[in-house]
N, C-alpha and C positions, 0 to 999 in steps of 0.2 A: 396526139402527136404534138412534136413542138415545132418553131418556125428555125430555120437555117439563119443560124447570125452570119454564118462565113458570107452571106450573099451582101451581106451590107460593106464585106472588108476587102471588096475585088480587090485595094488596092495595095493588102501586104501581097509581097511575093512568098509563093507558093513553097521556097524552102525553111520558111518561119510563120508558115502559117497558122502552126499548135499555139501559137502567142493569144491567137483569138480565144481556143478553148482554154487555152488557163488566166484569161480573165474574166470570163464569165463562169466560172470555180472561184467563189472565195479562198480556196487553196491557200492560193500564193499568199494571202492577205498573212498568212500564220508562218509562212515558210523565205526565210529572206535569200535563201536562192534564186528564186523565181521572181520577189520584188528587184533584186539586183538586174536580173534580164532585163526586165523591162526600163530601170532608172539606166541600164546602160547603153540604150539605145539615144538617149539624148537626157542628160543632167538637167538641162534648164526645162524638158519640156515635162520633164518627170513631176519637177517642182512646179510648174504652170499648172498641170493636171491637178494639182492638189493629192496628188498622190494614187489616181484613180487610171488603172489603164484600161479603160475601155475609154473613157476620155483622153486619154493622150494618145490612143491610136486611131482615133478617128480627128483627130488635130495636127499628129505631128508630119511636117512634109514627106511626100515620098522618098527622099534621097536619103534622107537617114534610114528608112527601112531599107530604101537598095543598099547600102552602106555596109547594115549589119546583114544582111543574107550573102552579102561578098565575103565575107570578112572569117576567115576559117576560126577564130580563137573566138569570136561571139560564136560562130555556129556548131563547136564542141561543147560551147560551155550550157549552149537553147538544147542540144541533143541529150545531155547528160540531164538535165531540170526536166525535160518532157518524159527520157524514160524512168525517172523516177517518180513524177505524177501518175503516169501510166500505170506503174506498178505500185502504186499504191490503190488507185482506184480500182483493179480489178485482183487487189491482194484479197486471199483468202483465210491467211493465217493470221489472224487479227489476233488481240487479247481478249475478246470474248467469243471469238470461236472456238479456241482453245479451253476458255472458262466451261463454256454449255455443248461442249461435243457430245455429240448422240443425244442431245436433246431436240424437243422441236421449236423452230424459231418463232418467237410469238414475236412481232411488231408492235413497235409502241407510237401510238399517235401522242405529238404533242402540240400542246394547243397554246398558244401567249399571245395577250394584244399587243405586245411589241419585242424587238429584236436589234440587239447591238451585233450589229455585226462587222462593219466599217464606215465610214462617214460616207461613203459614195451611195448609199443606202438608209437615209436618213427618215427609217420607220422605228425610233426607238425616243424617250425623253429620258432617260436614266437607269439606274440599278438594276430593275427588275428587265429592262433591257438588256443588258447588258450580260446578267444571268441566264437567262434566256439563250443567247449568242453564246457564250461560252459551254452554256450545255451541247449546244448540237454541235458546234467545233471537237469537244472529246469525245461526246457521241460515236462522231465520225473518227477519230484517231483511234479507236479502242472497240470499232466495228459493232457497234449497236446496231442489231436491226430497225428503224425508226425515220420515222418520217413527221413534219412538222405543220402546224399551218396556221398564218396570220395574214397580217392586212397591209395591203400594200398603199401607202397616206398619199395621195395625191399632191398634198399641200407639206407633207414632211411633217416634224413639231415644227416649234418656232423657231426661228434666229433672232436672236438679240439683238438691239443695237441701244446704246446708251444714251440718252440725251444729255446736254450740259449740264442741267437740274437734277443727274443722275437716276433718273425714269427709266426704269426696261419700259423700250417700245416693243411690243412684238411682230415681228416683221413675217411675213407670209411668203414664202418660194417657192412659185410648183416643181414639182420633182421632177427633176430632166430627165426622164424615161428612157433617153438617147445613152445618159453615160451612167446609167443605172446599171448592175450587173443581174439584169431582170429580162425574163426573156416570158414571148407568147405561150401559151398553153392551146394548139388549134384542135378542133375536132374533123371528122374524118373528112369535111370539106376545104378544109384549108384556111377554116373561118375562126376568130377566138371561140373558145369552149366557151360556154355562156349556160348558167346554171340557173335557177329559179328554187330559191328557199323556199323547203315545200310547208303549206297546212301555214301562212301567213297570208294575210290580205289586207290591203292591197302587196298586188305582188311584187317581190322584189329580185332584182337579179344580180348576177354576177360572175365577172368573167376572171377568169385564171392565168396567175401569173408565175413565173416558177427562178426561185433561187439555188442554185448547188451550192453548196457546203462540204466542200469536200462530198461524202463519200451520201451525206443525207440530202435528201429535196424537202425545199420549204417550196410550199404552195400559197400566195398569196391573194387574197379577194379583193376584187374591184370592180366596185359599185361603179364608177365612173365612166356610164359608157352609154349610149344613146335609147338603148331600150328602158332606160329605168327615165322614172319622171323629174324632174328638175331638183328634189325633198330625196330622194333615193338614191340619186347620186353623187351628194353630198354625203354618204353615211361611213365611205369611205377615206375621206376628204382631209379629217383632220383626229390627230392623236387625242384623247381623252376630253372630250368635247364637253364644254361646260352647260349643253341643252341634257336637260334630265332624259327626255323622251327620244334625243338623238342617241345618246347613250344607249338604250334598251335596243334601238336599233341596230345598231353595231354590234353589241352583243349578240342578236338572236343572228345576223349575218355568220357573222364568227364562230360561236356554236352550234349551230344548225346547217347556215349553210358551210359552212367546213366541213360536218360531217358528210353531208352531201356532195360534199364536190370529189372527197373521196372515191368515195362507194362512184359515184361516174366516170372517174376517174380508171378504178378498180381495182383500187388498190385497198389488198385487205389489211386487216391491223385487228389484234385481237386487246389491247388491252389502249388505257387513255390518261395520260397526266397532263394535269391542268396546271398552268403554271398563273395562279392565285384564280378567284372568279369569275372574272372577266369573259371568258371562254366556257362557262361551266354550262350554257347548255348543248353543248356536245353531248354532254350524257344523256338529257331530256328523248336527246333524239336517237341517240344509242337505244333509250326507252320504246320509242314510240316505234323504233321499225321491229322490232321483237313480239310486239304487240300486233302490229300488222301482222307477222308471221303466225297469229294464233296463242302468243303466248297472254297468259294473264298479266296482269299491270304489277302485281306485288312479285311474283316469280319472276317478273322481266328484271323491276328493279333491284333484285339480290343479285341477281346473272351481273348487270353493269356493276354495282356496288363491288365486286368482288374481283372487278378486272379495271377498277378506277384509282390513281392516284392524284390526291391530289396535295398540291405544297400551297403552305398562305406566306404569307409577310409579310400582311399590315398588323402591327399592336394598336393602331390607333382604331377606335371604333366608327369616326367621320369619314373613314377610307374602304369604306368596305360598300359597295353598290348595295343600295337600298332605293326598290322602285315602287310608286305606289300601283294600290289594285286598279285602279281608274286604269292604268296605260295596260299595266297586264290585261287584263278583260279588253282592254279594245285590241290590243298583237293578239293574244293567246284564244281567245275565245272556239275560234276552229281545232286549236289543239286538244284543248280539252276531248271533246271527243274522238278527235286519234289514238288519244291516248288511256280510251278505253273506261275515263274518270269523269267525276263532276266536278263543276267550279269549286266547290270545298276543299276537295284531297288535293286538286291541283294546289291551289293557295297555301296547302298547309306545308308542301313540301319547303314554301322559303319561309314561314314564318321565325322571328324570334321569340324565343321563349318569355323574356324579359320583355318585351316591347310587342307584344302580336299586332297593334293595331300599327305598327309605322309605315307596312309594306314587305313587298317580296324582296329579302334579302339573300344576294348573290353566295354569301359564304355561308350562310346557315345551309341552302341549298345546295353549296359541292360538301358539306360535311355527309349529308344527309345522304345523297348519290355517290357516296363512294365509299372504302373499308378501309385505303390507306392512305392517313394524314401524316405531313410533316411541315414544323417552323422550319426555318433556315439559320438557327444557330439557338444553341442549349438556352440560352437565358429564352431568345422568341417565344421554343418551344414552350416555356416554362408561362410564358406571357400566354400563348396563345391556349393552352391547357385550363387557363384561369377566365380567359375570356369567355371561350365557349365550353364551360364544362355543365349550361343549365343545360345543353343538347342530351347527357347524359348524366342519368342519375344516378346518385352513388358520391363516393368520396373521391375526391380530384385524382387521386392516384389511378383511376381505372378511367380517365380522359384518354381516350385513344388517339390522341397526336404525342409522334413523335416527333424527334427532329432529323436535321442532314445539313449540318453545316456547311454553307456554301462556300464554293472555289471558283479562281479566277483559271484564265487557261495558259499556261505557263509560257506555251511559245507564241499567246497574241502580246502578254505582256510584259514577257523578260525583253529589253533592250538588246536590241541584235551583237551590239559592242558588247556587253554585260553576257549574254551568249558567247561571244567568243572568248572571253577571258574566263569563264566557267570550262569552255570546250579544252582551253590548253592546260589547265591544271585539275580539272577533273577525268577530261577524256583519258589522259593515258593509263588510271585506274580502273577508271571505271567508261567505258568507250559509248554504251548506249545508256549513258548517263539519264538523256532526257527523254529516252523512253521510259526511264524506271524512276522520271522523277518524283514519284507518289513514294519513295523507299525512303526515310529516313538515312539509312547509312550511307547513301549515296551523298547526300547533301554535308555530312561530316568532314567533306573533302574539301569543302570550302575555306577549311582552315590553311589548306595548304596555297590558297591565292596569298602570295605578298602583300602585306599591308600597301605598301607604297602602290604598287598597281594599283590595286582597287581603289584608294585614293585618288589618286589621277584622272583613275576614268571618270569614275565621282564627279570631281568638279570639271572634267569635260563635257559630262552629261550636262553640270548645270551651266556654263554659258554656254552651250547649245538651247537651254531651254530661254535663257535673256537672250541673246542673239533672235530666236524665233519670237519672244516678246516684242522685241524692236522692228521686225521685217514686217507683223503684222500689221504695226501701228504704220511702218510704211505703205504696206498694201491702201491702206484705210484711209493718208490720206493722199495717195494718187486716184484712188477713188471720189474723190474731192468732197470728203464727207471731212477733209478738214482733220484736225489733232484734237487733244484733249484740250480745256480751257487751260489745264497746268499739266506739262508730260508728265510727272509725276505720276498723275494717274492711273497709268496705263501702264507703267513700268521703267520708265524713258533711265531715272536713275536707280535702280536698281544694281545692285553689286557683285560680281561674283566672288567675289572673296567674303560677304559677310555672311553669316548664319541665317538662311532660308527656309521659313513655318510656309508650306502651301494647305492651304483651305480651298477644296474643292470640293463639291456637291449640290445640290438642291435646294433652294433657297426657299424650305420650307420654316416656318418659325419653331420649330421642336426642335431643328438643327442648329440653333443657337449661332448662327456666322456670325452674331454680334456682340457673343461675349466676350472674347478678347478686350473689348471695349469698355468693359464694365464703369473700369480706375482706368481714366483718358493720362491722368498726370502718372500714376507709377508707369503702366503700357509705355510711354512716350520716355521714360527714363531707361525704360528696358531698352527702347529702339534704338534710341541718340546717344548709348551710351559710349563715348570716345573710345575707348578701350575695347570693348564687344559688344560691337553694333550689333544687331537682329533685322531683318526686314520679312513681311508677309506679304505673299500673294494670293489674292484672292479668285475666284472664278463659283460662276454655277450660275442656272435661270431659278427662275421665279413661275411657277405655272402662271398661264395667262389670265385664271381667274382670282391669283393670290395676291391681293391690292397687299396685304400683312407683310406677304415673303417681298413685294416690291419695295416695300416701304424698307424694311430692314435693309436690300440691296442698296436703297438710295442714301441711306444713312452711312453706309459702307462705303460707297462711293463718294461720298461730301468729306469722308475722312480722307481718301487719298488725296486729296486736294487739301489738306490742310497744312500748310509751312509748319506748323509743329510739329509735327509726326516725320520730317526732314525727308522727302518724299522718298519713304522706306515703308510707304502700304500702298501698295499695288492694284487693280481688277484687271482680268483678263477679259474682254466683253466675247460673246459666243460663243461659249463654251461647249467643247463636243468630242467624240473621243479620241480624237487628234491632238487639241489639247490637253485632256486627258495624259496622255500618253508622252506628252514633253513634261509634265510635273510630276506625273507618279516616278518618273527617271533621274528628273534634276535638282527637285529641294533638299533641304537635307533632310527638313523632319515634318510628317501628318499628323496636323491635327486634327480632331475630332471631339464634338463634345454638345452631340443632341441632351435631350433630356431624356433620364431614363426611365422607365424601360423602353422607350420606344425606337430605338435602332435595331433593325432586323435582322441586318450582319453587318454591313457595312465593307463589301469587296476592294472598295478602291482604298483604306491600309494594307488591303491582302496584298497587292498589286504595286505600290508605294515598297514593304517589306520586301521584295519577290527581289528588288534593284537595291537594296541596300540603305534606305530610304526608313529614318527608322520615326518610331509611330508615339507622339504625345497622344491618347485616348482616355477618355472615360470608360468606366469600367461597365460596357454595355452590349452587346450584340455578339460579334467576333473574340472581341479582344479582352475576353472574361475567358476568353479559350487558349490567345493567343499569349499573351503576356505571363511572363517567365520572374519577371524579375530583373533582367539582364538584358532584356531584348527591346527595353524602350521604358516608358514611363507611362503610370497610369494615375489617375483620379478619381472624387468620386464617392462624397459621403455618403451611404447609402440613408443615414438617418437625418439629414439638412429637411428643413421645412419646406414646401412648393413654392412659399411667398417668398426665401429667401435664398432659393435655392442659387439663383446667377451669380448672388455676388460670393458664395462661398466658394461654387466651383471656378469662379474665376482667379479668388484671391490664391487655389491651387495650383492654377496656370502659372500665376504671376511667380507663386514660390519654387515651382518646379524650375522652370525658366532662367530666377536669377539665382538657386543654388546648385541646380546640377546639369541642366542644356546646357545652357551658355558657356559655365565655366569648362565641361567638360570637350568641349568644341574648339574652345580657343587655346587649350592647355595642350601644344606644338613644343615638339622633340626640336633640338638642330634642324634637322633636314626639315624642318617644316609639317610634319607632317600628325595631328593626331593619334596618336596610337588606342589612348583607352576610346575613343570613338570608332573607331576602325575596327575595334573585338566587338562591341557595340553591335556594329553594321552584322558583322560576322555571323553574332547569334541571331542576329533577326534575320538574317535569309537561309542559315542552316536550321533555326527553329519555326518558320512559319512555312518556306517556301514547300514540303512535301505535304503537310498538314492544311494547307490553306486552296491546294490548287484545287482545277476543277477534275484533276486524273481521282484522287482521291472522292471526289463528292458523286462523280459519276459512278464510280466503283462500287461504293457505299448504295448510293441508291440500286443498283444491280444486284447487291447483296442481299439489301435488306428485303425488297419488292419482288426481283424478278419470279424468286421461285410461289411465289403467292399468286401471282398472277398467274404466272402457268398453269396452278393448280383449279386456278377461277375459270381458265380458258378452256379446261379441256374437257374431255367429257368425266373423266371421273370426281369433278368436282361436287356431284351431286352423291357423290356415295361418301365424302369426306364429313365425319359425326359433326355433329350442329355445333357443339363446345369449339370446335377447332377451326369454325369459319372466322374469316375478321370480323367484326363487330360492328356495325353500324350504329349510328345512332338510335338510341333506345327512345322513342317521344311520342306526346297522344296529343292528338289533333287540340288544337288551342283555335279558341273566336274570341274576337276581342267582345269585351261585356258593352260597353255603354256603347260604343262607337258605330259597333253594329258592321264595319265595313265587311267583313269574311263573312257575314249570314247571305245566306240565301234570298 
């Protein structure tokens, strides 16, 4: 059972009282009918809230709520928004009920260490977040049966804050629970559900927390609660925790007890995707209760292999959880014999083939526990096929990872403005436009928006996006945390009339934020130049353990602050997806330009392209998929040396920039107005927007998996000839020779 929020909101009146349930529905978060309700109860406290209504209804005075329940045209317009939420949550006629009729519904558990889902829920640090959030948002628009489950961070990730010296400090917030849209999970006393992750010792516990998503439940775990010991209930505490052995703990919570909290839950689920390894012993213990049931340990593990999907998305090999046997044998040691095994076969499940003495590795272990693998974009797959193909022997071509290139979700990230000007010239063709926005021909109709319009909105979007620059530098210093040493820094002069490069994402150092800078003296001629100036703004953290990715932030940041660059380089400090969401809208052009192959898709051009927003990239990840020709610019020798790799792709920037951005941006008809950039825009959100979203990637996955799993789940799976099962990794027990650790 769960706890009654309404008891906490005696004090809306009772004829707008559904206000309460649809903010604790991320719903609305996706649907600007329902965000308008709520901003229209009071503007200012809308904007106070930060955008969070469960915080502004628990802030904003009564009078406004008496106000709007008096008020017949708010309370038409709360009735028409309620019974459309209503009727969507208890609709029937989804697009996959219609897909799988007269089938039976097999349930999918999904499993992520974090989740973008809106900032008022700050359990996510990036992409894989973010992907994560966007999957169980179409999940739920397109009626997947499926259900979800992650951690709920007591402490959030970090918030940034800059110092003068240009140092990410990282600053620690515990999660206001209060205006979380997080509610208890109680058992049949009225008490929180409280679980105990079985077959570990010492023991650990964990109590349940539950997110609606629209139409799916994310169930969230948390350590954080008086029966666990001081070391335990920290496990939950903080996002990707730079202690190796905290790490393993959080995993085996995540994995294990996830699956556990389910099954007490009782909620069935026959089939499991892991979103990268993180979560991947979910399986272990999908294992270990089949085992308890009598089954053998190898027959159990075919059963889960065959109802398991799993997706990666790191290319880097540093990024992939590697634990050594020391911490394993001190958690796993009881498991072992749950699981029917000895310390060897246990071990051998995460060994690498290449490296057997490093430790139990997270991704060799969901390769191995599962039948169906996917990259998240052709080139990934292509990377990730080469990485792990010693798991299977043979010629790379029979590496069983495919791909699924990923999608953003078109109504968290289409601009409500941008929405409406889509709705008046698409809608009258085509009226449920944006339900069929995965149709190519549907988006063809974007030709028929007016250049002028779409221009417009354009640069309304972007001084909305300097306007919000400027407001936060104000928040920041009536905070009395004081200004920048030089406003500059921060955005203070910033333009809306000049040519806008936004660079946002994760300041890791394969992401290059600092190549732009390569040529300080041409860059600066690009910037200043009288004629067609350019300016960039920057944003993205730096992991707390990445002194590298800090350091390049701080070099980033000492540039805005330099009088030569004529403060036209910018940092947005705290980056999160709020901001986010004002520069994938407002600049004119994303850049992008990790090293490659290590970009895994890179969603935030998907999202950038979605608003008109067109994309300078390397030719890497997405946009080896994406790019037409027409639809933006790309880069990108594939034969440049490693040692010399920056200054070539920079000197590509620099040509791209001053032969065809630039000139083609400033080159204005009479009325002012770009036209060959404006065809530009055109192609790139009628060529990326149905191909890039998340309707598309969810589909795909539905296509490609569902019917294989069902086939795994059901009973005839054992009659199905051996050739025509998925394939597991084919591998024989490996012990390291000199090292000795995996011996007996």
């Amino acid at each position: 059972m769960e706890n009654s929020i309404h008891d906490q909101f005696g004090h809306i009146p009772e004829r707008i009282s559904g206000l309460v349930d649809l903010a604790y529905n991320l719903w609305w978060s996706w649907n600007p009918e329902a965000r308008i309700l709520f901003k229209q109860l009071n503007h200012q406290a809308w904007k106070a809230s930060i955008h969070n209504p469960i915080r502004m209804l628990r802030e904003i005075p009564v009078e406004f709520l008496n106000r709007a329940a008096e008020d017949p045209a708010y309370c038409h317009r709360y009735d028409i928004v309620m019974r459309r939420f209503r009727k969507y949550m208890s609709a029937t006629g989804t697009w996959f009920s219609g897909e799988y009729a007269g089938r039976p519904a097999l349930t999918v558990a999904y499993f992520s260490a974090e989740y973008g889902l809106h900032h008022s829920l700050p359990i996510y640090a990036g992409g894989l977040g973010f992907l994560a959030g966007d999957h169980l948002k179409e999940s739920s628009d397109l009626g997947l049966p499926m259900v979800a489950v992650g951690f709920l961070y007591s402490q959030g990730y970090l918030h940034q804050q800059i110092n003068h010296d240009g140092w990410q400090e990282d600053i620690t917030e515990p999660l206001d629970r209060d205006a979380a849209p997080v509610t208890r999970v109680l058992d049949s006393d009225g008490e929180d559900l409280v679980i105990r992750v079985p077959h570990i010792d010492p023991p650990i516990y964990v109590a349940v927390r539950k997110v609606q998503v629209g139409r799916i439940p994310l169930y969230l775990l948390d350590t954080d609660i008086p029966c666990n010991d001081p070391e335990n209930r920290g496990i939950s505490s903080r996002l990707y925790t730079g202690d190796l052995e905290q790490r393993l703990r959080q995993e085996i919570v995540l994995g294990i007890g996830g699956r556990k909290v389910l099954h007490a839950l009782g909620i069935e689920y026959a089939a499991v995707h892991l979103n990268e390894g993180h979560p991947a012993f979910a399986l272990l213990e999908r294992v270990r209760e089949r085992v308890e049931r009598g089954m053998d340990f190898e027959a159990a593990l075919e059963e889960v292999q065959a109802t398991s999907v799993f997706t990666t998305h790191t290319p880097v090999p540093a990024g992939h959880d590697v634990f050594p046997v020391d911490l394993i044998d001190r958690y796993f040691a009881p498991y072992y014999r749950a699981l029917g095994i000895d310390r060897l076969r246990f071990l051998q499940l995460g060994v690498h083939p290449e490296s057997p003495a490093s430790g139990f590795n997270m991704t060799a272990f969901a390769l191995r526990a599962s039948a169906h693998h996917n990259g998240v974009s052709r080139a990934n797959g292509a990377v990730a096929c080469d990485m792990w193909k010693c798991l299977w022997p043979g010629p790379q071509t029979a590496v069983p990872i495919d791909y699924v290139t990923n999608g953003v979700h078109v109504p968290t990230w289409l601009n409500t403005r941008m929405k409406a000007l889509y709705d008046r010239h698409i809608g009258p063709t085509s009226p449920d436009w944006l339900s069929d926005h995965d149709d190519p021909v549907v988006w063809e109709l974007i030709d028929e928006v007016p250049d002028a319009e779409l221009w417009q909105l354009h640069l309304w979007l972007k001084a909305k996006l300097l306007n919000r620059i400027r407001e936060r530098e104000r928040i920041k210093w009536a905070a009395h945390r004081g200004g920048a040493p030089n406003p500059a820094a921060e955005g203070a002069f910033l333009n809306p009339s000049v040519l806008t490069i936004g660079f946002a994402r994760r300041f890791s150092t394969y992401k290059r934020a600092h190549l732009i800078f390569e040529d300080l003296e041409r860059l600066k001629r690009i910037l200043n130049n009288p004629w067609c100036p350019v300016q960039i703004i920057f944003a993205g953290k730096a992991h707390p353990s990445d002194n590298e990715g800090k350091r390049v932030l701080q070099q980033i940041y000492r540039y805005t602050q330099d009088p030569g660059f004529g403060g036209r380089v910018a940092f947005i400090e705290d980056y999160n997806d709020q901001v986010a969401q004002y520069l994938v809208h407002g600049v004119d052009v994303w850049l992008n330009n990790p090293l490659p192959p290590m970009e895994a898709s890179g969603t935030s051009g998907m999202k950038a392209a979605l608003n008109g927003v067109l994309n300078l990239s390397i030719l890497d990840g997405w946009w080896t998929e994406g790019y037409n020709g027409r639809n933006g610019w790309a880069f990108g020798d594939e034969t440049a040396a490693c040692d010399g790799r920056n200054a070539v792709d920079a000197a590509a920037i620099y040509d791209l920039l001053e032969k065809e951005v630039v000139p083609l941006y400033y080159d204005r008809s009479v009325d002012d107005i770009p036209y060959g950039w404006v065809k530009m825009m055109k192609e790139s959100i009628k060529s990326n927007g149905p191909r890039f979203s998340s309707c598309r990637m969810v589909k795909e996955y539905v296509a490609r998996y569902y019917p294989l799993l069902l086939k795994g789940a059901g009973a005839e799976y054992a009659r199905i000839p051996a050739a025509a099962k998925p394939r597991a990794p084919a591998w024989k027990p490996q012990v390291p020779g000199e090292a000795g650790e995996w011996s007996e």
